[in-house]
N, C-alpha and C positions, 0 to 999 in steps of 0.2 A: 242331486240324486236323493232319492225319497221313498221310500218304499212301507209301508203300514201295515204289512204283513206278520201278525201275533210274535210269529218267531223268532221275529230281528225287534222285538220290544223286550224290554224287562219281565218279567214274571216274580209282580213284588206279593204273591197270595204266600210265596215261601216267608215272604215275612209275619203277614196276617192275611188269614182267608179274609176278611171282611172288616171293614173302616171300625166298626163299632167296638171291636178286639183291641182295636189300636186307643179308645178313648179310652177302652177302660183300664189298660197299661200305662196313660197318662195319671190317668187319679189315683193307682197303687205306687206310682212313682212319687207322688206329691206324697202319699202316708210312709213312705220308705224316708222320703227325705226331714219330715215329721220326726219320724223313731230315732232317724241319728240327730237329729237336735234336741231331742229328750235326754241324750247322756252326754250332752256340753256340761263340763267339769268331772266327770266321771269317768271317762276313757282311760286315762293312765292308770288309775286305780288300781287296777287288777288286772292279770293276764286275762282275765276270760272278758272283762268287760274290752280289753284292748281286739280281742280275736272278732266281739260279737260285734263291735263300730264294724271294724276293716271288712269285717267278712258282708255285710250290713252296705257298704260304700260298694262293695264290689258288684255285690247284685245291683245295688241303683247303677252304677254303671253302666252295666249290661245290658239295664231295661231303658235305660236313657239312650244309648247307643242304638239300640233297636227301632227305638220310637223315631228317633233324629232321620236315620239314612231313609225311613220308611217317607219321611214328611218330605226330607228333602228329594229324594228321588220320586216322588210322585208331582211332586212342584216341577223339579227339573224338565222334565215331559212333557207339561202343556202349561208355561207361565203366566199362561193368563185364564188358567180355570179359577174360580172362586174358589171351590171348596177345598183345590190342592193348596194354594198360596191361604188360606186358614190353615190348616193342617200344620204348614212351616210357620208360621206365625205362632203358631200354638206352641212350636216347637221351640220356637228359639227364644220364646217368654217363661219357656219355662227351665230351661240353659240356664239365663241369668238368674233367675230364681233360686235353682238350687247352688249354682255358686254364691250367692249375699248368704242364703242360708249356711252352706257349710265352710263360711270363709274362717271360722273360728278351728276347723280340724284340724291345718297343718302347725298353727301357735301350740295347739293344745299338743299334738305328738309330740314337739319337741320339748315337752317339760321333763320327756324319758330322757336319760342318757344313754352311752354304749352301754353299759355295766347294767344298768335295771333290764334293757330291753332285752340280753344276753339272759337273763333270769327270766323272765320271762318265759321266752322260748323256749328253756327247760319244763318251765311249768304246762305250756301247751303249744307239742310240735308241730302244732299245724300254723304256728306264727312263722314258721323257715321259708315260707313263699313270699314272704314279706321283708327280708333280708336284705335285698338288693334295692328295692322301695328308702329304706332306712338308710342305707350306708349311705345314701345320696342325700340322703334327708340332714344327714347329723353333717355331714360334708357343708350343707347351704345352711347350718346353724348360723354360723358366725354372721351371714348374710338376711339372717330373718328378724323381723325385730318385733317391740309388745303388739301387741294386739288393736290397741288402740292406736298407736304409729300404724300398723299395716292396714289398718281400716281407712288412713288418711292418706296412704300412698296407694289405694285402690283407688281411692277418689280422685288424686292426681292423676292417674293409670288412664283414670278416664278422660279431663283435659287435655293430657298428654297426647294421647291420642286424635285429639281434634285438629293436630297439624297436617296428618295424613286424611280427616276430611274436605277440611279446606285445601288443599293442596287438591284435589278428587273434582271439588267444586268448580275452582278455577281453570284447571286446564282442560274436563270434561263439559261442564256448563256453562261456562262464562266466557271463557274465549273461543270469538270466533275465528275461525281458520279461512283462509281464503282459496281462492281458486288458482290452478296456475294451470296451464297449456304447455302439452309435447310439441313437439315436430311436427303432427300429424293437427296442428289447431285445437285438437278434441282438449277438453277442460276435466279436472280432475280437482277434487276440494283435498289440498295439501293439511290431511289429519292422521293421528294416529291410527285410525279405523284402519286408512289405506295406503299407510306405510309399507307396509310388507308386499304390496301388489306393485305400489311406483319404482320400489329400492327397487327390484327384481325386472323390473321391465330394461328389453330389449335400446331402449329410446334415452338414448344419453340427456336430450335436451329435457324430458321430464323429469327423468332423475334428479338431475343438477337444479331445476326449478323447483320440484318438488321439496327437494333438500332443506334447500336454501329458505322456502315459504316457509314451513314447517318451522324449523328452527331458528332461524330470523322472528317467528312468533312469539317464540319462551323468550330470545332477548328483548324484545318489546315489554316485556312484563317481566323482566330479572329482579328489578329491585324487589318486588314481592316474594317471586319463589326463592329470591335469596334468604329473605327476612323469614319465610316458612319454614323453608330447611333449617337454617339457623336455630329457630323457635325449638324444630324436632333434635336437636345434636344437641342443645341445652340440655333438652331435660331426658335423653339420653342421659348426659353428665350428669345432673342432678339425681338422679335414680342411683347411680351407680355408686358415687357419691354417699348417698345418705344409708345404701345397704352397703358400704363400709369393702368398696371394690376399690380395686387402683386403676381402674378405668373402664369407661362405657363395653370394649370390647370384651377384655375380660368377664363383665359381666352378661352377655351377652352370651359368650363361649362356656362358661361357666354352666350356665342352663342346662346341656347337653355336657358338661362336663369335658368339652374338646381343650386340648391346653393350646397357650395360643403360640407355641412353635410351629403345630401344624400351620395356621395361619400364615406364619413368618415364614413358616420354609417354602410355603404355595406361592408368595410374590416372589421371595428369593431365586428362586430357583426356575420361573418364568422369566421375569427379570432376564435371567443369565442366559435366558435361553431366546429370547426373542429373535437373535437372527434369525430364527427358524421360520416363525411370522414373515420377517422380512422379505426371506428368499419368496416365500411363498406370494407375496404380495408382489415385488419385483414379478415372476412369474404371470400375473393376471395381468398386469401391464402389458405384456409382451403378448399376449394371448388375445387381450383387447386390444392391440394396436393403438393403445393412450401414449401421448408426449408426456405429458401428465397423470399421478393416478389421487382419486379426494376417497371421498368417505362416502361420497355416494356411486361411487364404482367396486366397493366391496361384494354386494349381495348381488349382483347379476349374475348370472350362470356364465362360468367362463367354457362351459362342454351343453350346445344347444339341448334340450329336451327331448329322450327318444318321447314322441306321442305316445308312451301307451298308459290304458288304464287297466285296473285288476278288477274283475266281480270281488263281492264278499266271499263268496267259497273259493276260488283261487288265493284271495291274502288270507285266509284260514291257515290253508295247507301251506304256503310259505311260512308262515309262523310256526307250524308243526314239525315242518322238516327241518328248519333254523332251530330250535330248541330242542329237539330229539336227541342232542348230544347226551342233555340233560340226565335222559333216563324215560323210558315208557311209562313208566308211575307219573313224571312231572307231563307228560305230553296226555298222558288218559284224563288227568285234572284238566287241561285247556279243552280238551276234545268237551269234557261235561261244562264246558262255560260257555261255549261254541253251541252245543244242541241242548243245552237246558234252562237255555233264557237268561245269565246270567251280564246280558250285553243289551246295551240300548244303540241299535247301530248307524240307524241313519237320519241322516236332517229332519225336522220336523217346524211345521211354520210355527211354531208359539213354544218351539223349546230351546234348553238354553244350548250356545255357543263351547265350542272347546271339547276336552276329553277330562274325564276323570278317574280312577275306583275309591272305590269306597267301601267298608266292611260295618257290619254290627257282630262285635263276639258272637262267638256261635253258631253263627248263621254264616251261610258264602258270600262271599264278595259281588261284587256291583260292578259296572264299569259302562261309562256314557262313553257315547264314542262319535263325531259327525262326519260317517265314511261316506266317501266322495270318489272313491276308485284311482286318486292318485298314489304313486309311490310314498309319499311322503304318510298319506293315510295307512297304508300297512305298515312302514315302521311306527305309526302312530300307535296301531293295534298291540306289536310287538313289546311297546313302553309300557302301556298301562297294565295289559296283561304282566309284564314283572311285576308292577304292582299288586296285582291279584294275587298272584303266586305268593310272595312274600307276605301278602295279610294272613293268607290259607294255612301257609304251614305254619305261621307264626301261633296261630291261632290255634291251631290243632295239636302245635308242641308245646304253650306255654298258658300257666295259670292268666285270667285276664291282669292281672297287678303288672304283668311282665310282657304282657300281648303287642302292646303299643311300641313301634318303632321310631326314631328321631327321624328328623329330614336328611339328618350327615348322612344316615343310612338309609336311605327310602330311594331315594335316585338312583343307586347304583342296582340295585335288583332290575330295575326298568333300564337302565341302561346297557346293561349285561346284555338282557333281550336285545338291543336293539344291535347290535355288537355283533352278535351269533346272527342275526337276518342280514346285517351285511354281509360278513364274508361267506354265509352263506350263497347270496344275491353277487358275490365275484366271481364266487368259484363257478359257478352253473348261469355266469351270461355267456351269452351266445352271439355277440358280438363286440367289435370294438368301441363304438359307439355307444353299448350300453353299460359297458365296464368303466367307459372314460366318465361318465355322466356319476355314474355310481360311487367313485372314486372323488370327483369334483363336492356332490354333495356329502362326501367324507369327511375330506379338509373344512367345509366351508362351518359342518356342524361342529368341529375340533377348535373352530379360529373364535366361533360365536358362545363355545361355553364353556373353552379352558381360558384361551385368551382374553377375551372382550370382559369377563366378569371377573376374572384375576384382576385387569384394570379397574375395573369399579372396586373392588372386593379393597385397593389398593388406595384409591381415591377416599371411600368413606373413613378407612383407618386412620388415613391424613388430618381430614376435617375435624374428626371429633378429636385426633391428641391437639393440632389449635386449640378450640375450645375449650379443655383441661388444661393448655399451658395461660388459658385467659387470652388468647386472640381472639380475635372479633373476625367473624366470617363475613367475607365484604363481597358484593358481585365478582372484580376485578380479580378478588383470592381464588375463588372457584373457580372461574374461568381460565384463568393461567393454570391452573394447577391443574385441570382437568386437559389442558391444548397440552403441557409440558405432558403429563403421562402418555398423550397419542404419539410424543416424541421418542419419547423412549420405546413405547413398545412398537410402533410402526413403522421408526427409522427417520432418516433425514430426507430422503426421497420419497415420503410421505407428504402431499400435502395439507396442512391443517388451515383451511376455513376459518375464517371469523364466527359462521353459526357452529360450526361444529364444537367450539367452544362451552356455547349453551347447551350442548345437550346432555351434563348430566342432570338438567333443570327435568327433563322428560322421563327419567329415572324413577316410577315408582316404588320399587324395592328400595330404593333410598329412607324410605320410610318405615321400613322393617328392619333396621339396622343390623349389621352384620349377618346378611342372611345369605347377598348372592356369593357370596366364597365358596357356598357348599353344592353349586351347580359345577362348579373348577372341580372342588375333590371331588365330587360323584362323579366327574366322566372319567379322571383320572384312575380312581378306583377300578371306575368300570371295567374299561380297556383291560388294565392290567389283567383283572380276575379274568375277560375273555380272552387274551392272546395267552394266559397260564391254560386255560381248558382247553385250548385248538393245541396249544406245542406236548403240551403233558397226557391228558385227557383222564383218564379215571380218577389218580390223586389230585386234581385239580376239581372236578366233578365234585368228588367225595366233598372237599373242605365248603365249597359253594355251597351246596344243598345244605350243609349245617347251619351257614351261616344263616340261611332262609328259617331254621324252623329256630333262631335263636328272640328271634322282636327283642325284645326291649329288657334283656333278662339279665345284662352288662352293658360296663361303658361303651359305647358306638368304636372307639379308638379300639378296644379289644377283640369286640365283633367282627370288624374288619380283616384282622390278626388272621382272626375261624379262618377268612376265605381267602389269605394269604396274603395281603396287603398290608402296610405299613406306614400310614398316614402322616407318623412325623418324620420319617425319612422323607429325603427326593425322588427316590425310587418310582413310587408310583404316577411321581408328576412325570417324571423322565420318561416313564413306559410309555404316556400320554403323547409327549409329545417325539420320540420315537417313532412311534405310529403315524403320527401327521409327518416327520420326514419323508418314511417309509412310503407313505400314500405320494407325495406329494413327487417325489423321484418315479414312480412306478407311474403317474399321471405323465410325468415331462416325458415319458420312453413313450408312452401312446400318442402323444399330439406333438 
């Protein structure tokens, strides 16, 4: 679906009427970046010199931030124009830029202690914005080291990082994938590209072929990706290690300040809870008429497809009447994203892939979207759109120092959305067939990002405490340890595959260490915050909305708190998976 129609495009003039605005914002940002390296050794000096850096950093911020979504959303749109891919070129040379340049600011801040900077902000109260900045700051004291050590662990930052390119290289570039054949003869090349089209097919014998090619491939090449991963969990270790952590995850959780009970209590408490998974799985078995059930009989649809599609202005108005609970205030904001260009909506041959938003302070938010008129595409809309939301008010309710939201907290606003279009999408189906379907793709998104990444979330914490206790990450380690967690959480009537084994080889987030956990607590959260709004309504409303216009102003752990959740409790895992009993009983009375 394709449509080239001005009004289903972006309208980036709101950012700059004309490209030449945009250069000459790039050269006032290089002399911005200039000014604050003229006062390297002077910033603590003096309260005014301390207000005139920060305040100095804030504006480059803003004009950096501007510059960036402009380059990049104009890139994103036609990736293979020249002048846009200069633009982002332009853009992300000059990122690095001012990072080498101001990597000297956060050493220098902390030569203040509590007690100076408290004096300070007597002396000039417009430092109180900076408050919450600081207390996080003197928090990662102990963790920051001279200037010249953190110049040399920027340098490592960057080797470090070439495990996740090479790892990019080889499974993207270098390895070829081969062909396999369904039932029907027809040939399909067993690769990640089209993973998600064979799991999901109808055609058992593809599946199982496809499976089996695919990850039969990364074991053909283990010893590598093992030695890569490995490489990357070292110097995890080392990092964490040499900034004086008692371990990679901690340091890691440390960042965003999440303590790592929450962590402990997400497995714990899945863990305990896994029959639930089981039932559930038992269940598709029975539904698919399997003697046996693998792991490439997960994703098929166990309630066939109603055929239908939505135009763009029908998933509009489902998103509007789904969120309405919200308040008319939050639904007049969607309504102005909707008719005032704030959406890039449909496929384009030379644009990029996937959904995103995206904000520059001050300005409204962005949001790429490749709508295709399936189901899956309006709750697509409903997601990012949380996202918008959440930049909007953030942005509108808070100095930019505070504007910026964690990812612990970023999913769940989008998630929320998507939360409210279901039950929305229960209440008002109109028939059996399309409640069972709606219901199935319920469970199956419940099973794929509380369950499946609580196991990985479970698996990485494994590896790297190895590697701190000085074990040696071996293929045969990874492999058992990743077939044994499919045991526990999918049962004994599960069966596990020899490739299944390998595929936390396939795992790119493995590479961003301790990252997928927080796909688990954001749906977790989600849920909770939406079945509090649907049983409560106003007091549940009220706390939500706040949380939206808080970004990044407290700890995420606290934030949460605003909109009634409780991340180190069980609580919110519980509600989660609740919800998937609940669905998954309410499905077995339909079929």
């Amino acid at each position: 679906m394709e449509n080239k129609e001005e009004k289903y495009t972006w309208d980036l003039t709101h950012l700059y009427s004309k490209t030449e605005d945009w250069y000459k914002d790039v050269e006032e940002t290089k002399k911005l970046a200039q000014t604050i390296v003229n006062l390297k050794g002077k910033v603590t000096q003096s309260a005014k010199n301390l207000l005139d850096t920060l305040t100095l950093n804030d504006e480059l911020g803003i004009k950096f931030s501007k510059i960036y979504v402009y380059a990049k959303t104009s890139f994103d749109q036609d990736m293979k124009n020249a002048q846009t891919k200069e633009l982002f070129e332009i853009a992300d040379a000059l990122s690095t830029k001012i990072q080498d340049q101001l990597a000297f600011l956060e050493p220098e801040l902390l030569k203040l202690d509590e007690t100076k900077y408290k004096k300070f902000v007597k002396i000039q109260p417009k430092l109180e914005i900076y408050n919450h900045m600081f207390e996080k700051l003197f928090k990662k004291k102990p963790h920051i080291l001279s200037a010249d050590k953190e110049e040399i662990l920027s340098k490592m930052n960057s080797l470090g990082n070439t495990f996740e390119k090479v790892y990019d290289d080889i499974t993207v570039n270098d390895i070829e994938y081969p062909e396999v054949k369904g039932s029907d003869g027809k040939t399909i090349i067993a690769n990640n590209t089209n993973y998600h089209r064979a799991l999901v097919s109808q055609d058992r014998t593809l599946r199982k072929n496809f499976f089996k090619a695919l990850l039969g491939t990364y074991g053909k090449y283990i010893n590598t990706l093992t030695s890569i991963y490995y490489g990357s969990v070292k110097h995890d270790v080392f990092l964490a290690k040499t900034r004086n952590y008692k371990s990679a995850r901690q340091m890691a959780l440390h960042n965003n300040f999440i303590p790592e009970e929450v962590y402990d209590n997400l497995i714990k408490t899945v863990r305990e809870n896994a029959g639930v998974l089981q039932d559930y799985i038992a269940f598709r078995k029975k539904v698919l008429n399997l003697d046996t059930i693998h792991f490439y009989d997960l994703f098929v649809p166990i309630v066939k497809g109603v055929d239908k599609t939505y135009t763009y202005e029908e998933a509009q108005e489902l998103v509007l009447e789904a969120t309405s609970v919200l308040g008319s205030d939050y639904t007049d904001v969607l309504k102005e994203a909707f008719n005032n260009r704030w959406i890039d909506v449909f496929p384009g041959k030379n644009k990029v892939s996937g959904a995103y938003a995206i904000e520059a302070y001050g300005e409204h938010p962005y949001s790429l979207l490749n709508f295709n008129g399936t189901l899956n595409d309006v709750f697509t809309i409903a997601h990012e759109l949380g996202h918008v939301m959440h930049s909007y008010y953030s942005s509108k309710h808070q100095p930019f120092v505070n504007s910026d939201y964690t990812i612990f907290t970023a999913e769940v606003a989008s998630t929320v959305n998507e939360q409210l279009l279901f039950n929305h999408l229960i209440k008002n189906s109109s028939t059996k067939e399309e409640k069972a379907l709606l219901l199935s793709d319920h469970l199956d998104n419940i099973r794929s990002t509380l369950y499946r990444q609580t196991l990985f979330a479970d698996f990485e914490s494994q590896t790297h405490q190895m590697v701190e206790e000085e074990k040696p990450l071996l293929p045969d380690t990874l492999n058992n340890l990743h077939a044994e967690l499919y045991r526990i959480y999918h049962g004994e009537d599960f069966v596990i595959d020899q490739e299944l084994s390998y595929e936390w080889a396939r795992i790119p987030h493995f590479y961003r260490a301790f990252y997928v956990y927080q796909y688990a607590t954001g749906i977790s959260a989600a849920i909770s915050i939406a079945d509090k709004i649907l049983a409560e309504g106003e007091p549940a409303v009220k706390r939500y909305r706040e949380f939206l216009t808080k970004g990044g102003s407290d700890y995420s752990i606290n934030l949460l708190k605003i909109a009634g959740v409780d991340m180190t409790s069980p609580e919110p895992i519980l509600d989660a998976i609740g919800n998937f009993k609940e669905t998954l009983e309410e499905l077995k009375r339909l079929l």
